[in-house]
C-alpha positions in Angstrom: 0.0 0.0 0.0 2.7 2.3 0.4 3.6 1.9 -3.1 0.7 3.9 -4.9 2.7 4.7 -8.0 2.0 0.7 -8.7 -1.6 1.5 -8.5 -2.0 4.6 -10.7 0.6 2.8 -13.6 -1.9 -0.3 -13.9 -2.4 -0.9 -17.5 -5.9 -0.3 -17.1 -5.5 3.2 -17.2 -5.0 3.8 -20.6 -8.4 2.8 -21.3 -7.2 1.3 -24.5 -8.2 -2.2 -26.1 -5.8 -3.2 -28.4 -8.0 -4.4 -31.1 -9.3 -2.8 -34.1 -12.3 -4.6 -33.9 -13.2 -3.4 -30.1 -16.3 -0.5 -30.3 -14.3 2.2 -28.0 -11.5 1.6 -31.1 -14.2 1.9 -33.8 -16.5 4.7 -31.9 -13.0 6.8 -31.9 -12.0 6.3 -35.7 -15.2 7.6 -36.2 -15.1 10.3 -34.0 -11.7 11.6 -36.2 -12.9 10.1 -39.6 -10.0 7.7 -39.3 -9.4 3.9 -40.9 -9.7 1.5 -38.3 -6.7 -0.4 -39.7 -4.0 2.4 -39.6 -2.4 2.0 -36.1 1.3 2.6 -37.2 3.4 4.4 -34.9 3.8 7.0 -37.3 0.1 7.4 -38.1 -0.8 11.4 -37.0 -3.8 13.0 -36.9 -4.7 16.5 -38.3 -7.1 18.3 -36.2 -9.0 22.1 -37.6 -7.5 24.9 -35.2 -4.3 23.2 -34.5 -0.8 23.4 -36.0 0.5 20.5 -34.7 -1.1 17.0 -35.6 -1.3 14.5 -32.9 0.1 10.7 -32.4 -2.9 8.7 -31.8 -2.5 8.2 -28.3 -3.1 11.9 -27.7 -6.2 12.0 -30.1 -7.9 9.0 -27.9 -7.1 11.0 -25.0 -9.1 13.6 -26.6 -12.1 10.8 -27.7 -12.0 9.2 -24.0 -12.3 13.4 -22.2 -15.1 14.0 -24.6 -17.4 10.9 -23.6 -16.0 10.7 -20.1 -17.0 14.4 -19.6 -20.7 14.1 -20.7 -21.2 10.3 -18.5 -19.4 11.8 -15.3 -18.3 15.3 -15.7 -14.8 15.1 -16.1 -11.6 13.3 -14.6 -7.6 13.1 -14.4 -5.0 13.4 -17.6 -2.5 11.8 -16.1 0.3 11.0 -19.0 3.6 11.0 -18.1 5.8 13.9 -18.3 7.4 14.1 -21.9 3.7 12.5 -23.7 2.5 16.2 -24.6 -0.6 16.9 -21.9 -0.8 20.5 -22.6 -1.2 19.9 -26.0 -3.6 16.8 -25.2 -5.4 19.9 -23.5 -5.6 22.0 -26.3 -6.4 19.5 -28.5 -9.5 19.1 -26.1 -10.8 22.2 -26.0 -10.5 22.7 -29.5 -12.3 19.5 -30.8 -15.0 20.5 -28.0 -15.4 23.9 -29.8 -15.8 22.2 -33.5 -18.5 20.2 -32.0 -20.3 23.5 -30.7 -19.6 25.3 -33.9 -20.5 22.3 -35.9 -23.9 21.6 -33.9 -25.0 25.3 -34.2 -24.4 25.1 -38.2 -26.1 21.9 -38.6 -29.5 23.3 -35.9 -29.4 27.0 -38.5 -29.5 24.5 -41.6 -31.8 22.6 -40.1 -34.1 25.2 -39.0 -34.3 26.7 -42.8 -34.0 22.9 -44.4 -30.9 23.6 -46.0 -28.9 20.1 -47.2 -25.6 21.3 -46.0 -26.9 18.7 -43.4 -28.6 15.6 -42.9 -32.7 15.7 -41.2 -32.7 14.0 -37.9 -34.5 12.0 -39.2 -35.3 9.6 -42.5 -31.5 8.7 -42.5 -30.4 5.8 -44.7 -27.6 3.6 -42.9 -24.0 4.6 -43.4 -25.2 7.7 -44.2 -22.6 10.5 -44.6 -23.2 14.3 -43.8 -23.1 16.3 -47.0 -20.1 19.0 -46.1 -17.7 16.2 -44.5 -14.8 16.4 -47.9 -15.2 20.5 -47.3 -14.0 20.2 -43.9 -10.8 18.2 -43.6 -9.8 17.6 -40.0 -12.9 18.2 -38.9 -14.5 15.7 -36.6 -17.7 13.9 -37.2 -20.5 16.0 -38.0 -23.5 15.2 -35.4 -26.0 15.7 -38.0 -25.1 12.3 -38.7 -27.0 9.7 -36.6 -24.7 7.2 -35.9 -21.7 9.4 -35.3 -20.9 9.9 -31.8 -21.1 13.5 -31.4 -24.7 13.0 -32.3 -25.2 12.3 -28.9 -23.0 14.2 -27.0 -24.1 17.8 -26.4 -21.7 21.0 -27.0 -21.1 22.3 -23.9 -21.0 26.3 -24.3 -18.8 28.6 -21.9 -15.6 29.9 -21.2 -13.1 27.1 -20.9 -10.5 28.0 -18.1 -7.0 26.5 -17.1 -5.5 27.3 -13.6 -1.4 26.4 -13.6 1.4 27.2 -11.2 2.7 30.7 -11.8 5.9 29.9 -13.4 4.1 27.6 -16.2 2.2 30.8 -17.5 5.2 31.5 -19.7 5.3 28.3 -20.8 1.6 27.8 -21.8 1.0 31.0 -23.6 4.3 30.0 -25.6 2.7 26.5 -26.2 -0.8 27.9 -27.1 1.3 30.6 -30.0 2.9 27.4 -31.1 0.0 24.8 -31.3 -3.2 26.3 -31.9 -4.0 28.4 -35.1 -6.3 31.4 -34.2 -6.6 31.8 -38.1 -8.6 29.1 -38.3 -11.9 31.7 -39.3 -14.4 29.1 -38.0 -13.2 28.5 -34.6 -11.6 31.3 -33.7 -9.6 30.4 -30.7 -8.1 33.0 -28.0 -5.9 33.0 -24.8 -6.6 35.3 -22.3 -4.3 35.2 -19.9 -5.7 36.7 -16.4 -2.8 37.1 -14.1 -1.2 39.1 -10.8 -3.6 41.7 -10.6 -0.6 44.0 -9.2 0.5 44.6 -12.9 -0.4 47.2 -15.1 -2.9 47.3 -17.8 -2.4 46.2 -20.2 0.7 43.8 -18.6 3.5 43.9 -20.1 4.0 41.3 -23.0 0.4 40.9 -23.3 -1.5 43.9 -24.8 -4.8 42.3 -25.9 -4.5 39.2 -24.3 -4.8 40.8 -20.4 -8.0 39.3 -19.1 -8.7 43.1 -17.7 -8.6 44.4 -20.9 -12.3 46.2 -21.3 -12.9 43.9 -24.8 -12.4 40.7 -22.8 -14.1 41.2 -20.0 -17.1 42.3 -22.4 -17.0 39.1 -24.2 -16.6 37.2 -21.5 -19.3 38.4 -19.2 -22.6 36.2 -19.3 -26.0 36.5 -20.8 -28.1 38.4 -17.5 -31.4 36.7 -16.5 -32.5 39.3 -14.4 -36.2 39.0 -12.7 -38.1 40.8 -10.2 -40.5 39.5 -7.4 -43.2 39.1 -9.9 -41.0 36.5 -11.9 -42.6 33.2 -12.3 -39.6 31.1 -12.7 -35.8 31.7 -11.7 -33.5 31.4 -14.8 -29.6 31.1 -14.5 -27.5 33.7 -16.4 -26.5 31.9 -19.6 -23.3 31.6 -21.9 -23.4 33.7 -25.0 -22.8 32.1 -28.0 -19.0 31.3 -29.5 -17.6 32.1 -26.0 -16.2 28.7 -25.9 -13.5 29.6 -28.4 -12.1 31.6 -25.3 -9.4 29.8 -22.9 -8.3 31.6 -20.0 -5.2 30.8 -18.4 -4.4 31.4 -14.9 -3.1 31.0 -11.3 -4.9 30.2 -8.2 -4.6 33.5 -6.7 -5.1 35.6 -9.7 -8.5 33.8 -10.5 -10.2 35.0 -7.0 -9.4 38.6 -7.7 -10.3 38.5 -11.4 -13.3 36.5 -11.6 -15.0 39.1 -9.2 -14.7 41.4 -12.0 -18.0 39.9 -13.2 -20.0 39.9 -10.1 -23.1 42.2 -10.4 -26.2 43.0 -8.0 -30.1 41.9 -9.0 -32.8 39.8 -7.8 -31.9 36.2 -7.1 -33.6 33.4 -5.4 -32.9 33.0 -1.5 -34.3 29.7 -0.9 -36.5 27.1 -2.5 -38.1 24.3 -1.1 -39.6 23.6 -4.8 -39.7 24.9 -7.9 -43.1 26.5 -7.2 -42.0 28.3 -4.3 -39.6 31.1 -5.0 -38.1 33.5 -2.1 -36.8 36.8 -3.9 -33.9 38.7 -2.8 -31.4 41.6 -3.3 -28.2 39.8 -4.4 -24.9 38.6 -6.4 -24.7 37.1 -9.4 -21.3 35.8 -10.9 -21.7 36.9 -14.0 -19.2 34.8 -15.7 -20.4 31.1 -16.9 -17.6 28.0 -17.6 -17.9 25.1 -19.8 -15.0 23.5 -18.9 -12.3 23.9 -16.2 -8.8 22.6 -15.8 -6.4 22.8 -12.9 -2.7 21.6 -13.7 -0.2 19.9 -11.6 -3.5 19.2 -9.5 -1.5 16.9 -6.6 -0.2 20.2 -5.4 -2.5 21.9 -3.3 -5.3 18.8 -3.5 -7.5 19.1 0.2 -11.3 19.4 -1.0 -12.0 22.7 -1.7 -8.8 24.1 -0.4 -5.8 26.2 -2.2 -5.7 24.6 -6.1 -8.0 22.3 -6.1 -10.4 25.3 -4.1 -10.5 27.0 -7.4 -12.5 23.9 -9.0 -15.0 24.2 -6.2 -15.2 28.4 -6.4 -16.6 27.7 -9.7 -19.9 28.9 -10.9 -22.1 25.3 -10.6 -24.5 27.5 -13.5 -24.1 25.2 -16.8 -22.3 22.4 -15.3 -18.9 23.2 -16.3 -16.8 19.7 -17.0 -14.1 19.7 -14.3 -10.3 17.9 -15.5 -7.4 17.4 -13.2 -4.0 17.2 -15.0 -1.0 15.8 -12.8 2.0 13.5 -14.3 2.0 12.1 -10.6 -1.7 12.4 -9.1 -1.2 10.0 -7.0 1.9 10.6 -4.3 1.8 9.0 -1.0 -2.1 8.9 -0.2 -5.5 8.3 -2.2 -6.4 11.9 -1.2 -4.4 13.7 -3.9 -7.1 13.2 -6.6 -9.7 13.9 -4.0 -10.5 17.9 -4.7 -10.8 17.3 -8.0 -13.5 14.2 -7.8 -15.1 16.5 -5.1 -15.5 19.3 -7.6 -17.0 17.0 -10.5 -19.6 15.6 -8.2 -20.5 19.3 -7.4 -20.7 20.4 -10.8 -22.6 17.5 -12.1 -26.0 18.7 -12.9 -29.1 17.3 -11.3 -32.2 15.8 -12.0 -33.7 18.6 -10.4 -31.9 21.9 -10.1 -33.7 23.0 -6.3 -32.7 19.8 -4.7 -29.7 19.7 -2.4 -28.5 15.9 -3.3 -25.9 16.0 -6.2 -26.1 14.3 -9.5 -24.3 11.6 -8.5 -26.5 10.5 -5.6 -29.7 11.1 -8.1 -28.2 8.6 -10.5 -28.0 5.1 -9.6 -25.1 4.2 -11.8 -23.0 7.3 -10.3 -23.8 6.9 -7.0 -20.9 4.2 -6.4 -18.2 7.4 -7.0 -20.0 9.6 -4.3 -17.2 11.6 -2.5 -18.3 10.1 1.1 -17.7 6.8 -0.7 -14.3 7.7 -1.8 -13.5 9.6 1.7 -14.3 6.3 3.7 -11.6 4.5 1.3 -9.0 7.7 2.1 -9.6 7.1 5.8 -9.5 3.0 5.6 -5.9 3.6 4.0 -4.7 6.0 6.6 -5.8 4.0 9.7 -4.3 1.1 7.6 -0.9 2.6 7.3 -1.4 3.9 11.4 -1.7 0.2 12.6 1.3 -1.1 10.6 0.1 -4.5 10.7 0.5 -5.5 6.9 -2.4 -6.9 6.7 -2.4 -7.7 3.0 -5.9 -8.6 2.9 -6.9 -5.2 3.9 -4.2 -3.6 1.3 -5.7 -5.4 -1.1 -9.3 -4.7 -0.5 -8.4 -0.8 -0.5 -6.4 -0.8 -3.7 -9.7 -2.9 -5.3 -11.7 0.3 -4.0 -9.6 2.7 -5.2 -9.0 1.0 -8.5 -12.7 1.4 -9.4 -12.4 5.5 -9.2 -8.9 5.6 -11.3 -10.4 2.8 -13.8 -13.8 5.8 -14.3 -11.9 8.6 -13.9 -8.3 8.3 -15.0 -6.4 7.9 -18.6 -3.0 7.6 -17.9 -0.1 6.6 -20.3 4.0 6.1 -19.4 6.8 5.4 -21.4 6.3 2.0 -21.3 2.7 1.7 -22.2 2.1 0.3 -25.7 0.0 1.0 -28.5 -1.4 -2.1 -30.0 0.9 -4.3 -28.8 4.4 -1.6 -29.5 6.0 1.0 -28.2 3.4 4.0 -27.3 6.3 6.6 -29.0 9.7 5.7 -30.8 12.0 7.2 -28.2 15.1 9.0 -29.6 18.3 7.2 -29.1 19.8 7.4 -25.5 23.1 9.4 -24.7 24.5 9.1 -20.8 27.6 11.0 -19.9 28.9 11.5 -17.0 29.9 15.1 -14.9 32.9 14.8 -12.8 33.1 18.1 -10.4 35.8 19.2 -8.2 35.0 18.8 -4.5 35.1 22.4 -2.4 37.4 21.6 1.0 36.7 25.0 2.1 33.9 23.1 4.7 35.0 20.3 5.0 36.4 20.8 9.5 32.8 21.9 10.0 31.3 18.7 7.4 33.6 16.8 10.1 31.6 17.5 13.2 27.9 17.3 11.7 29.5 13.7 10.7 30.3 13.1 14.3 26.9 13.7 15.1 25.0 12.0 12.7 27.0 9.0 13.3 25.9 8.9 16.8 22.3 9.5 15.7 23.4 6.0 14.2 24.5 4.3 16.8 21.9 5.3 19.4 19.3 4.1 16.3 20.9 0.7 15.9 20.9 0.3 20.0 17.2 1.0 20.2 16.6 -1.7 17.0 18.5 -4.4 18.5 16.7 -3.1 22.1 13.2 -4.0 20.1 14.4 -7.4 18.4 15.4 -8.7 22.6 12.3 -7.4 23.9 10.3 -8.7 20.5 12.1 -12.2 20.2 14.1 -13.3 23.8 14.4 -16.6 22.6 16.7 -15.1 20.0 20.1 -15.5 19.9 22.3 -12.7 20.0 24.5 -14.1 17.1 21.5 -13.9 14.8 21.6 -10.2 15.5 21.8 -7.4 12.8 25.5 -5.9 13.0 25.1 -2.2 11.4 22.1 -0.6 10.0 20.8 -1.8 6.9 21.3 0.8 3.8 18.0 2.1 3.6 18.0 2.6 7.9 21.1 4.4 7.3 20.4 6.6 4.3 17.0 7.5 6.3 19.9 8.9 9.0 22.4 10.4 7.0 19.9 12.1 5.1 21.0 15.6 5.5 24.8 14.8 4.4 23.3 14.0 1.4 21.8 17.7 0.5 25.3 19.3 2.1 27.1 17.3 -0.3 25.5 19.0 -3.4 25.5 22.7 -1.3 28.0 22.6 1.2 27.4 26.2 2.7 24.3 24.5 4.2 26.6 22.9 6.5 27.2 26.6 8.5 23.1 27.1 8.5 22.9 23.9 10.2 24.6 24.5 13.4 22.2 24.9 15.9 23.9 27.7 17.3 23.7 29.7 13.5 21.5 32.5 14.1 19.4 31.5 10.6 20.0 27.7 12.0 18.2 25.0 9.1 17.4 21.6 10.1 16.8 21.0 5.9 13.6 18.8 6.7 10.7 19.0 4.0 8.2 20.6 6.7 10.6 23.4 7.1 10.9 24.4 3.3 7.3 24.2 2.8 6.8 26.4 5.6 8.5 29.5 3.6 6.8 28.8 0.2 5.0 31.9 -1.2 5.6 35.1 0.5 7.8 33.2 2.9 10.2 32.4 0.6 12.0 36.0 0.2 12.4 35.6 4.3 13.6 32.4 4.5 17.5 31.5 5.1 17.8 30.0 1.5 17.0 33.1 -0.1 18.8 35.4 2.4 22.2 33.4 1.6 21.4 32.0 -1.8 25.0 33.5 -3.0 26.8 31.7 -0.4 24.7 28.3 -1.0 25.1 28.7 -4.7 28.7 30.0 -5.0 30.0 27.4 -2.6 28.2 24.6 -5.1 30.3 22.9 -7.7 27.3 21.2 -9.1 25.3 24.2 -8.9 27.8 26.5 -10.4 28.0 23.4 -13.4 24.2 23.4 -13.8 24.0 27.1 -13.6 26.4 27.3 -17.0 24.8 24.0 -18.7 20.9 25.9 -18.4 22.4 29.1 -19.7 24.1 27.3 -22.8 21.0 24.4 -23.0 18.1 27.9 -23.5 20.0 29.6 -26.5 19.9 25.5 -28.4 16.8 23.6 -29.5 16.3 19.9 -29.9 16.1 17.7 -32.7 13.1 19.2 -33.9 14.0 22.5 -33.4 11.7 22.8 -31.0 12.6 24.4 -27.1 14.9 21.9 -24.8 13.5 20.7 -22.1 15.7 20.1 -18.9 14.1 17.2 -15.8 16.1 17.8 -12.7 14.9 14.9 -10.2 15.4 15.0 -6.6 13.9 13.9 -3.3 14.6 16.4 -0.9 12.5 19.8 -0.7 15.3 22.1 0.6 17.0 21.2 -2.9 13.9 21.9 -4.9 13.7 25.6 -3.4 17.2 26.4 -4.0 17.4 25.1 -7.5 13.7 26.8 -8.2 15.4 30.3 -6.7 18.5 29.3 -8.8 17.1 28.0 -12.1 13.8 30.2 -12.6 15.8 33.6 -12.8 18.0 31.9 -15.2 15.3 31.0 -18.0 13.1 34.3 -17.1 16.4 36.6 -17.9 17.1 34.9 -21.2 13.0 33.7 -22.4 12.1 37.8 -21.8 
């Protein structure tokens, strides 16, 4: 159980059956107007509105979102870093805006019985709709009746993606590369609404600052404004085309913009049905989503809290789908993926709009992925983990439970997941070189005495094991005894000389009698995240911790040198730096950030 990575990298997850006869295989080909039989590796396909085509993989991603989010209301994305999930995401929002713009051209043609389109009804089997060779990379109309957009809804509104404030560079640079805003039919936009602290228009954007007076106009909703004589309460509505419209931004930066919208009228105070109305002086939003996305949502997960708050601070008018997108969504408990499956039972619409139940509990089907159902499996795995028994026949039972949510909710594909039967991508050919750096002395009397200490930490750790083995087993004999800890026991204690030895200034910040003292544990670097992080000690002597770094100083030269290249396909480098220790990720994000900002801007 402690091993949930295991859980979320079942094959299961990337909902695939590799078969060309299966239906999800055929309902998909459809979708994309694709031959069943083309499954190459090297098979793309070409979607209206974007400028890069997709492998297949990401185009069923896009397939599995659409149906997933009109049965349940939305899910995770959880590919691997490296498999392209911001432009799976784009790809998403833009196939979900064909299908609006194609369902409102085939309901005007309908309406004046033009034959651009097929009539609902009367239609002859393997019926075609009359514009498909005018619109290549188009998906399936839905005036077609056997097509599977003709039963999936378009699902108007502003789309929105919330993603840590140093990817917002990043994404608008990927949206400018991917998607074509010429594309006179769809006519995607960013908006990017960010720190409110910065002028208008913000630098670098112009037009594309979510404050600027033309966006907040076409974004606003469609007012339903009543008074007390109103018969019925009406939600405001989305206008039409504003699903062509993503907006991209950050936790923070979303409260204080969407507020923007807010407006007074008459709303409903409470309702015990839909024939008794209570009319009051009140708030409306005044904004109305379609579809939502939070990124990197493990960070930040607790129900309705920090990220995954911004899911639930969503207007429930419309039913916006609600996606999660995380290369790791699953860390050390079940609970990571809860805010999101929170929010998408909230937003899931109901059988009837006054009651108080949610969709999910109104539909029998549903009602098995109820959050209180998921919570109980949440708390069965933390009194589990508690007890340290190792009962497998609980473990087991809880990763059953669990495995239903990921297997409704998930699509997740690694680098070793196949596609019928191969590789999923042909991965370029592997170079590993080594770095040899100089070791700094300059630390090395001080490095001495922490040594001393952590080596009686040791000792006094081993005592109290073989203490616990006597008072466990006396019948044992004390040759059978473990002489030294084993490596794992002793990496868990030497710990710290691990994160000196890549920064050895840190050595000086942790004596205890150092008036900035750090004890380097992950509960102290979290504690100076956000405005913290200017006062902490790594900041405060960053040019000590940095300058007394031979791998820092290394990777400091190799960043600078890798941003001015591009890869193989001439496309921007992309640099992984792994590591399991937090006070390292703060120093190389105060380090490496600056770097890229100074030479991208």
């Amino acid at each position: 159980m402690s091993r949930l990575n295991d859980l979320q990298d079942k094959s299961f997850l990337t909902q695939i059956q590799p078969s060309v006869e299966s239906a999800r295989w055929i309902d998909y080909c459809h979708l994309f107007q694709l031959d069943p039989q083309e499954i190459g590796l090297n098979e793309r396909v070409k979607l209206a509105g974007l400028r890069t085509s997709l492998y297949q993989y990401q185009a069923y991603g896009v397939y599995w979102q659409m149906k997933t989010s009109r049965a349940v209301g939305g899910g995770f994305v959880a590919d691997e870093m490296g498999l392209g999930k911001t432009l799976s995401f784009f790809a998403y929002i833009v196939a979900e805006r064909q299908l609006s713009w194609l369902w409102q051209d085939v309901e005007a043609a309908r309406a004046i019985d033009h034959p651009r389109h097929l009539k609902e009804t009367g239609q002859y089997p393997d019926a075609r709709c009359p514009s498909r060779d005018e619109r290549r990379g188009w998906i399936a109309c839905p005036c077609v009746s056997s097509s599977p957009t003709s039963k999936w809804p378009a699902k108007g509104g502003v789309r929105l993606a919330c993603v840590p404030q140093s990817l917002i560079p990043t994404w608008a640079k990927q949206w400018n590369e991917h998607v074509n805003e010429r594309e006179v039919n769809l006519g995607m936009r960013l908006v990017i609404a960010h720190d409110s602290s910065n002028p208008i228009p913000a630098p670098g954007f112009g037009n594309v600052d979510a404050r600027h007076a033309r966006n907040i106009k076409e974004l606003s909703a469609k007012r339903n404004i009543f008074d007390s004589k109103a018969s019925a309460y009406l939600d405001d509505t989305a206008k039409p085309n504003q699903d062509r419209y993503l907006v991209l931004t950050t936790t923070q930066s979303y409260k204080k913009w969407v507020k923007r919208f807010e407006y007074t009228g008459q709303f409903v105070s409470s309702v015990s049905s839909a024939e008794k109305l209570t009319w009051v002086n009140g708030k409306g939003r005044g904004i109305v989503f379609g579809l939502v996305m939070i990124d990197e949502c493990h960070e930040e997960w607790l129900k309705e809290k920090g990220h995954a708050g911004v899911l639930s601070n969503i207007p429930l008018t419309n039913n916006p789908f609600i996606w999660g997108y995380s290369g790791t969504p699953i860390l050390n408990t079940p609970r990571s993926i809860e805010g999101v499956l929170s929010a998408i039972e909230q937003h899931f619409p109901r059988i009837d709009k006054y009651s108080k139940v949610t969709g999910w509990e109104q539909d029998q089907t549903l009602s098995q992925y109820r959050y209180s159902n998921f919570d109980l499996i949440c708390k069965d795995f933390e009194k589990h983990l508690k007890n340290k028994t190792g009962n497998l026949r609980v473990a087991r039972h809880i990763e059953k439970a669990l495995a239903s949510f990921l297997a409704r909710f998930m699509i997740r594909r690694t680098a070793e997941s196949t596609w019928f039967g191969r590789p999923l991508i042909e991965l370029k050919k592997h170079i590993h070189q080594d770095v040899v750096l100089a070791h700094n002395p300059k630390y090395d009397d001080k490095l001495g005495d922490l040594i001393a200490v952590i080596q009686d930490e040791a000792r006094e750790k081993f005592n109290d094991l073989r203490d616990t083995l006597k008072v466990n087993d006396p019948l044992c004999q004390q040759a059978s005894f473990p002489t030294s800890l084993t490596f794992n026991q002793k990496c868990r204690v030497e710990w710290r000389l691990r994160i000196i030895a890549s920064f050895p200034f840190l050595v000086t910040l942790a004596s205890v009698n150092h008036k900035h003292h750090l004890n380097l544990t992950t509960e102290e670097a979290i504690k100076y995240k956000g405005t913290q992080l200017t006062k902490s000690p790594y900041f405060i002597y960053l040019r000590q911790i940095t300058n007394s770094s031979s791998k820092c100083i290394w990777l400091h030269h190799y960043i600078t040198e890798l941003l001015r290249t591009t890869d193989v396909e001439m496309k921007e480098q992309k640099l992984v730096i792994m590591t399991q220790f937090n006070p390292v990720a703060l120093i190389l994000k105060l380090v490496c950030f600056p770097i890229a900002a100074s030479i991208l801007y």
